[in-house]
Structure formats: structure tokens, C-alpha cells
C-alpha positions as CSV (number, residue, x, y, z in Angstrom):
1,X,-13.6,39.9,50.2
2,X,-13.3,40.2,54.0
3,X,-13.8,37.7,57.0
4,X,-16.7,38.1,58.9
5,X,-15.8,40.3,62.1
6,X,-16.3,38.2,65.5
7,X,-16.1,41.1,67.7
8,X,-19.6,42.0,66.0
9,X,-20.9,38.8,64.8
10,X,-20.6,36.3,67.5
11,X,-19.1,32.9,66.4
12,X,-21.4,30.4,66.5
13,X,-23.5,32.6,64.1
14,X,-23.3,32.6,60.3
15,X,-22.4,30.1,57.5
16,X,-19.6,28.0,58.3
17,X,-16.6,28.8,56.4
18,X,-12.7,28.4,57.5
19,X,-12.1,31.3,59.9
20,X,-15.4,33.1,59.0
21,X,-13.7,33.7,55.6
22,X,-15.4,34.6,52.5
23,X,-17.6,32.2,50.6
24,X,-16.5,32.1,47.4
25,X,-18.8,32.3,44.4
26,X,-18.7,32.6,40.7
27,X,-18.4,36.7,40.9
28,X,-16.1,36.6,43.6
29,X,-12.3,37.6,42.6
30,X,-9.7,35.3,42.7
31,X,-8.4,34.7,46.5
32,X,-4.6,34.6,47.3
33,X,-5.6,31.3,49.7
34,X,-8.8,28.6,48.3
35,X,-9.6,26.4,51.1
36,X,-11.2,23.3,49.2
37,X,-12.9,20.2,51.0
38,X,-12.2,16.6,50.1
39,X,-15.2,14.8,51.4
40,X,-14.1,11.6,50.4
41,X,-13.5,8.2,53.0
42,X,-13.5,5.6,50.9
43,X,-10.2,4.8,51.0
44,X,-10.0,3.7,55.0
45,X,-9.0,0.5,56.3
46,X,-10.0,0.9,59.7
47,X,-12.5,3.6,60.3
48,X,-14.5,5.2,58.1
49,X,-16.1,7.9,58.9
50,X,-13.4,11.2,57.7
51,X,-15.8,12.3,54.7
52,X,-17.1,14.4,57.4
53,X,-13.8,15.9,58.5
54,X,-14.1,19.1,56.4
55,X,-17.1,20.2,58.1
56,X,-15.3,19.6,61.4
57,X,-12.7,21.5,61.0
58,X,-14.3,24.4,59.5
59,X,-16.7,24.0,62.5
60,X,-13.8,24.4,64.9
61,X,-11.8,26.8,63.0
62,X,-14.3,29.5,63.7
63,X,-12.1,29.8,66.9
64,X,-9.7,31.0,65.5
65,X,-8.0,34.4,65.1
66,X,-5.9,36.4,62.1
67,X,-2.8,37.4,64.2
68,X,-0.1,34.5,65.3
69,X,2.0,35.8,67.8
70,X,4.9,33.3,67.7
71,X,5.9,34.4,63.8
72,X,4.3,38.2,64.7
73,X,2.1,38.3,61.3
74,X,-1.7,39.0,60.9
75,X,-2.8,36.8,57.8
76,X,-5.3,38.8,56.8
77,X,-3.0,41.9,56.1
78,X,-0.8,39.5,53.6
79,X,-3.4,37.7,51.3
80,X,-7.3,37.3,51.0
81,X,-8.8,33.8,51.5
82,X,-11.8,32.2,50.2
83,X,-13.8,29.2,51.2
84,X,-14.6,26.9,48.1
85,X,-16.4,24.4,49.7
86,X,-16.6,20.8,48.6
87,X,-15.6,18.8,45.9
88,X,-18.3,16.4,44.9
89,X,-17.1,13.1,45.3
90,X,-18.7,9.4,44.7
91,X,-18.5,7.2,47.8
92,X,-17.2,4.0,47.0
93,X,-15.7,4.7,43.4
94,X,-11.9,5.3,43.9
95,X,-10.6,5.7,40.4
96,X,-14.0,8.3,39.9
97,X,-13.2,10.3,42.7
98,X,-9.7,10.7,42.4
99,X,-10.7,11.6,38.6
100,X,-13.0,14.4,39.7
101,X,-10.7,15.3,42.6
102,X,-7.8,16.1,40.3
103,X,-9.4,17.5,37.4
104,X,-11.3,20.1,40.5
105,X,-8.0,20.8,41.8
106,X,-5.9,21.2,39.0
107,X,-7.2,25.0,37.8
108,X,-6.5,26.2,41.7
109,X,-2.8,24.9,41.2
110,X,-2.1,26.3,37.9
111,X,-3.6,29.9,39.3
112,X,-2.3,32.1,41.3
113,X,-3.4,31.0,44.6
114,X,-2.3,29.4,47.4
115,X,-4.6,25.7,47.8
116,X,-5.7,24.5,51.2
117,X,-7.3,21.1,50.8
118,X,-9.6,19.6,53.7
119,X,-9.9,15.9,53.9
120,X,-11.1,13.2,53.8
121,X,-8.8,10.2,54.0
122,X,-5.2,10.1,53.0
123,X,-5.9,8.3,50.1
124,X,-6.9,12.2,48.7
125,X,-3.2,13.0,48.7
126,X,-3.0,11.2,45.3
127,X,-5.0,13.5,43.5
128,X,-4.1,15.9,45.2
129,X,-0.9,15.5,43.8
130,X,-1.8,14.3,40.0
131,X,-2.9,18.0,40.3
132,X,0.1,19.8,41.2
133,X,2.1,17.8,39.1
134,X,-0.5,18.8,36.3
135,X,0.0,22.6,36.9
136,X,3.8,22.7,38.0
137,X,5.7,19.0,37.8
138,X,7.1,17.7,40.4
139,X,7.4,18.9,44.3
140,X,8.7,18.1,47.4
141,X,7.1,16.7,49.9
142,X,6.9,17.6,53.6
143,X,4.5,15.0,55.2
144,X,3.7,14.6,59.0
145,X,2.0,11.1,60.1
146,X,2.3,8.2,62.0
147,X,2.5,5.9,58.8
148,X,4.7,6.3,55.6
149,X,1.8,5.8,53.5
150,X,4.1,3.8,50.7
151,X,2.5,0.2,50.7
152,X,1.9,-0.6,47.3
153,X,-1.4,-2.3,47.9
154,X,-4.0,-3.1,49.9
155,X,-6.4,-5.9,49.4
156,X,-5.1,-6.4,45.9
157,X,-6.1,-2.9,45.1
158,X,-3.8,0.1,44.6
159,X,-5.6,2.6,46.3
160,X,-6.0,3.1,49.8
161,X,-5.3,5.9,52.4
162,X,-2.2,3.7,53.0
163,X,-0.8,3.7,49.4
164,X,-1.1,7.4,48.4
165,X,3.2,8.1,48.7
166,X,3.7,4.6,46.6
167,X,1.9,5.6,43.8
168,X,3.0,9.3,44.0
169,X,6.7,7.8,43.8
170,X,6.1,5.3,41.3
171,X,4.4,8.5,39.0
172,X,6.6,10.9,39.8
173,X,4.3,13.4,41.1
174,X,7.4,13.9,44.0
175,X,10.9,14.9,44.5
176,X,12.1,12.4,46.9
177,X,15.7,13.4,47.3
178,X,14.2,17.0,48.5
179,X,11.5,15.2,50.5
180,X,10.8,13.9,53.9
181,X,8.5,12.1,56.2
182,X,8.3,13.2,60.2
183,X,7.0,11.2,62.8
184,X,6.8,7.6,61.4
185,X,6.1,5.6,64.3
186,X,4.3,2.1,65.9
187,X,4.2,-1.5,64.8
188,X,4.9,-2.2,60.7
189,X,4.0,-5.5,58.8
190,X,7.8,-6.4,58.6
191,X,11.4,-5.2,59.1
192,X,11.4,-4.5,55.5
193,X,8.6,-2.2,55.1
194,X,10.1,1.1,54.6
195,X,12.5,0.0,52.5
196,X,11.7,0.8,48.9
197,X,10.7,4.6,50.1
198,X,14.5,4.8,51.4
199,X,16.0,3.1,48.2
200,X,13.7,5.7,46.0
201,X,15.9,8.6,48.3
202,X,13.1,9.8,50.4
203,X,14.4,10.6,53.9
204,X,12.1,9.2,56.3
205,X,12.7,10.5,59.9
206,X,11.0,7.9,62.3
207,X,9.3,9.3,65.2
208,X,11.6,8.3,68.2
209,X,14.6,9.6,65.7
210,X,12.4,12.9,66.2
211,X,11.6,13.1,69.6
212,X,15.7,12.0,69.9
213,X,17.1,15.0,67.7
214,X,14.7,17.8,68.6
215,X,12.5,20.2,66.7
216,X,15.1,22.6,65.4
217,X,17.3,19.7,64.4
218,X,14.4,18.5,62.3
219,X,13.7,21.5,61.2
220,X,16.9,22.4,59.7
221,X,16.9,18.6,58.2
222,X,13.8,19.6,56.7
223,X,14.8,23.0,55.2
224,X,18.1,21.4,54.2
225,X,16.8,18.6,52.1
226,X,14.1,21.0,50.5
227,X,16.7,23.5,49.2
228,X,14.7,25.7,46.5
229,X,12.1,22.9,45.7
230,X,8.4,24.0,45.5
231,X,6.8,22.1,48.9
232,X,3.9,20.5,49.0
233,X,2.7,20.0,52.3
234,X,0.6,16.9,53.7
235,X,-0.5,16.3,57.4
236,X,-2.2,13.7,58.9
237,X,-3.7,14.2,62.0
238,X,-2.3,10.8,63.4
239,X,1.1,12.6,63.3
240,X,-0.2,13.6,66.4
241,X,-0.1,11.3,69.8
242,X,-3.8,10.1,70.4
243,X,-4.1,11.7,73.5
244,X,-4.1,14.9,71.2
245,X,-6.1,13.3,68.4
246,X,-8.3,10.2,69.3
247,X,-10.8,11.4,66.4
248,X,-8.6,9.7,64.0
249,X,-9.0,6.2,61.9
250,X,-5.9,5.0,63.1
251,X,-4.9,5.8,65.8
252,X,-0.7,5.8,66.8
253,X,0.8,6.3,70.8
254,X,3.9,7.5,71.2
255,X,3.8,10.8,69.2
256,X,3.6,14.3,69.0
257,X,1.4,17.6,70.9
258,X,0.0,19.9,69.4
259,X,2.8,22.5,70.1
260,X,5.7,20.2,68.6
261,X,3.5,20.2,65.1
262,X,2.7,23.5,65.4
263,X,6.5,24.4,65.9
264,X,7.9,22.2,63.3
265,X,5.3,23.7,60.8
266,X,5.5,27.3,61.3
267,X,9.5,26.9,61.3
268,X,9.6,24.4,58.3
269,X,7.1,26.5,56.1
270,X,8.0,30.1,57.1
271,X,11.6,29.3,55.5
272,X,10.5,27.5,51.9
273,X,7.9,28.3,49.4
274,X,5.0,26.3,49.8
275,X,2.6,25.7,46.9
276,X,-0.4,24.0,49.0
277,X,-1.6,21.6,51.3
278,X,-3.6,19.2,52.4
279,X,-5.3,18.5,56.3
280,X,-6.4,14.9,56.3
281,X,-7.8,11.9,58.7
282,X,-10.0,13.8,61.0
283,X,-12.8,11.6,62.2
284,X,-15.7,13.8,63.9
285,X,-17.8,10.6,64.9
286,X,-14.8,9.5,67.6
287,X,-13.5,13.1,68.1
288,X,-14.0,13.7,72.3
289,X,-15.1,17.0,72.5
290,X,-13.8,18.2,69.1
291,X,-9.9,18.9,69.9
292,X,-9.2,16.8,67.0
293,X,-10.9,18.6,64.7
294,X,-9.5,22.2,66.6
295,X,-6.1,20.6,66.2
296,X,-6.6,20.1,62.6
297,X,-8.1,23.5,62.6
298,X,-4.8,25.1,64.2
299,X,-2.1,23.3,61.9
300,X,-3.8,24.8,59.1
301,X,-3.4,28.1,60.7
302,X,0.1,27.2,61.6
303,X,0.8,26.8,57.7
304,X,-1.4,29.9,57.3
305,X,0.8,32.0,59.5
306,X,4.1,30.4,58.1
307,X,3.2,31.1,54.4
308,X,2.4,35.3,55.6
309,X,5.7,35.1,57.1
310,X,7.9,33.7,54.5
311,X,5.4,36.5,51.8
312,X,7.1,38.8,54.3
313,X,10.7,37.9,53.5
314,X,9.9,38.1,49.9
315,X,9.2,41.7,50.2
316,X,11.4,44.2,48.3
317,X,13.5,46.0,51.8
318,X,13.9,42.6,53.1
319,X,16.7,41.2,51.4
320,X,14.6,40.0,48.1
321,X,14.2,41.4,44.7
């Protein structure tokens, strides 16, 4: 199981897995890392379009390369990674979908591997989580986005890519006393909003409170409130200021590079054990020249690198049994 070698096979040749990793198949043995797509954009209530976000960013992660230099770990010397490809989903049909998407995910959670889930709208984050509850119980939650994602409604329906943290709360799928939001910014429907997400004990950090503090004071806010919790991370690309991801649904100013994610993931997740993920909201169709699918890309390397480097500290010589 080995990643196709781009200083021999140039990179715009080949099938188009994350990173040029291995396509996984029934013979193939278990991978430490499954990279999973979520194809599913039913869930929007702006626009549509994400279903095609998997095969974005595996598009643009062909760019990248094993080593990070920041956390000095090569990913492919601590764990092997496969690509799963997609879940089949069934545009249109919520409570289907999330059905198949849980009952997909749940074997990959209760294995020994390490889940890396490609959306797909936000609204995937709920089955996403019915399926590490399934395996595990409840987890923390690290989650990076514009919006809180804890309205309990939409249209008179529960589900939508804006509801996901309600439900998740209201089923306890989370941990909210060791969980926290990052980067909460722009107009809400009313003062009140974020109310019940505070009352429940989830610490949400808004994001002019972040750009205030700093990323190592988040950071250790972060690492503080997750204490010895399992983490579940979720990122929305709209964590990230439009100028760094206009190929989003929705869109928020006033937010965060590339490099301030990138930081606040690798230091976050290098220090806490992390039991998956999920990449959500990319929107190829209004993506200008694909940086916000190669963003997306990146942050999944980010939490790549992080998770090699905290596998490094776990290592018998370095302070662990």
C-alpha cells in the first residue's frame, strides 16, 4: 500500500485519489488513515452545488507532499492511507442519506483506523457523528466555521447544513463541556441565537474574540477544554475569510487565512488524540481558480501532519508507555 511516487509519475496523471494514495479495494489491508467522500448537498440553504466537493479536493490535493516542515514529520513514515472513495448517497432524501451515511461510516470508526471524511454540506456532520457515537460514545468537538451550526430548524425541517451541532447536542453524540467552536462570525437572526449552545456548556469562541486573543491563546483554550476527550474534528471551509475561500455556499468576511487555520490545526491536533474528521462546504462551481478546494486540500494535510506528530509523542522513548 504505497502512494504513487510524483518524482516518476507526473501529477496530473493517474486516478485521482487524496495525495496519490492508495485506492482501496476489498483485498487491500486495513489502512491506518480511510479518506471517505460524502457526496451529499442536499442539505444547503444557499448554494448548492458542494456534492462535488470531494472530487475537488482530491483533485487539488494531488499537490501535495508527505513531509510538513513546520511539525518536522513525513506522514507516510507514521501510518498508511487509503482512498475509499464515495459513499452513495440519494439527493434529495435527508433522513435516507444520513441513514446510509452512518451505517457506511460506522465500521471505519469502530476499526482501527483513523477516518477522513470529504464533504458535502455540513449537514453530513450528523452522521458523521451518529457514527462515532456508534463505535465509541461521545466526543469532543473541535469545529472551525463561520456559523455555529445549532439552529434547531430550518423551514420546519430538522435537517439542514445549519442544524447539524443542534441535533448532535440534543442526542448526545458530543461532549460540550470539552468542546468548542472557533471563528463564529457575521450577521445572526437575533441577539439570542447562540444562546442555548452556551447554556448546553459548549464554549463558543466568536471570531473577532479570536483574531483579539491570538492563535496560541486559542490554542491553549482549545487543548485546555479538551483535556483527555477523544476529538472529533469538523471544518468548514467558510471558517476561512472569502478572500481565501469564495468557492463556498455561504460565504462570511471578516475571517481567517489559510496560515491562521493551518496554525491553529496543526497545534490544536498535534497535542490531543483525534479520532476523525470531516472537510466540508467546498463549492467547485464558484471556486476561482481552485484555491478553495487546495485550501481544503491543505487543512486536511494540516490534521494529517498533526495526528503523525502527536503518534510521535506516543512512542515508547518519548515520555509514553
Amino acid at each position: 500500500m504505497c502512494p504513487v511516487n510524483s518524482l516518476q509519475s507526473p501529477r496530473f496523471c493517474g486516478i485521482r485519489t487524496f495525495m496519490r494514495q492508495s485506492a482501496a479495494t476489498d483485498e487491500t489491508p486495513q489502512a491506518d488513515v480511510s479518506i471517505i467522500g460524502v457526496p451529499f448537498d442536499s442539505g444547503v440553504s444557499y448554494r448548492p452545488g458542494t456534492r462535488f466537493g470531494p472530487a475537488a479536493i482530491r483533485e487539488a490535493s494531488t499537490l501535495l507532499k508527505p513531509y510538513c516542515p513546520e511539525l518536522d514529520v513525513d506522514v507516510d513514515e507514521h501510518f498508511s492511507i487509503a482512498d475509499h472513495g464515495d459513499i452513495d448517497t440519494i439527493p434529495g432524501y435527508m433522513e435516507d442519506s444520513f441513514a446510509a451515511i452512518t451505517s457506511s461510516l460506522t465500521p471505519f470508526f469502530a476499526a482501527k483506523t483513523l477516518p477522513v471524511i470529504l464533504g458535502g454540506d455540513h449537514s453530513i456532520s450528523l452522521p458523521n457523528l451518529r457514527a462515532v457515537h456508534a463505535a465509541m460514545g461521545p466526543v469532543a468537538l473541535l469545529h472551525f466555521d463561520a456559523h455555529s451550526d445549532t439552529i434547531p430548524s430550518y423551514y420546519g425541517k430538522p435537517y439542514n447544513h445549519g442544524t447539524p451541532f443542534y441535533w448532535a447536542l440534543k442526542e448526545g453524540l458530543i461532549l460540550p463541556q470539552h468542546s468548542t467552536q472557533i471563528g463564529i462570525r457575521g450577521p445572526l437572526y437575533s441577539r439570542e441565537a447562540l444562546d442555548w449552545p452556551r447554556q448546553q456548556g459548549l464554549r463558543i469562541i466568536m471570531g473577532h474574540e479570536a483574531h483579539a486573543m491570538g492563535l496560541q491563546a486559542v490554542i491553549r483554550e482549545a487543548l485546555a477544554r479538551i483535556g483527555d476527550a477523544p476529538v472529533f474534528l469538523s471544518f468548514d471551509i467558510d471558517f476561512l475569510d472569502a478572500a481565501y475561500a469564495p468557492g463556498t455556499g455561504t460565504p462570511e468576511v471578516e475571517g481567517f487565512t489559510t496560515y491562521e487555520a493551518m496554525t491553529l490545526v496543526r497545534g490544536i491536533c498535534s497535542k490531543c488524540r483525534t479520532v476523525g474528521m470531516d472537510l466540508v462546504e467546498v463549492l467547485p462551481d464558484k471556486d476561482v481558480a481552485g484555491i478553495t478546494a487546495l485550501a481544503g486540500a491543505s487543512v486536511v494535510f494540516a490534521f494529517l501532519a498533526a495526528h503523525a506528530a502527536w503518534k510521535r509523542t506516543q512512542m515508547p522513548g518519548n515520555g509514553q508507555v
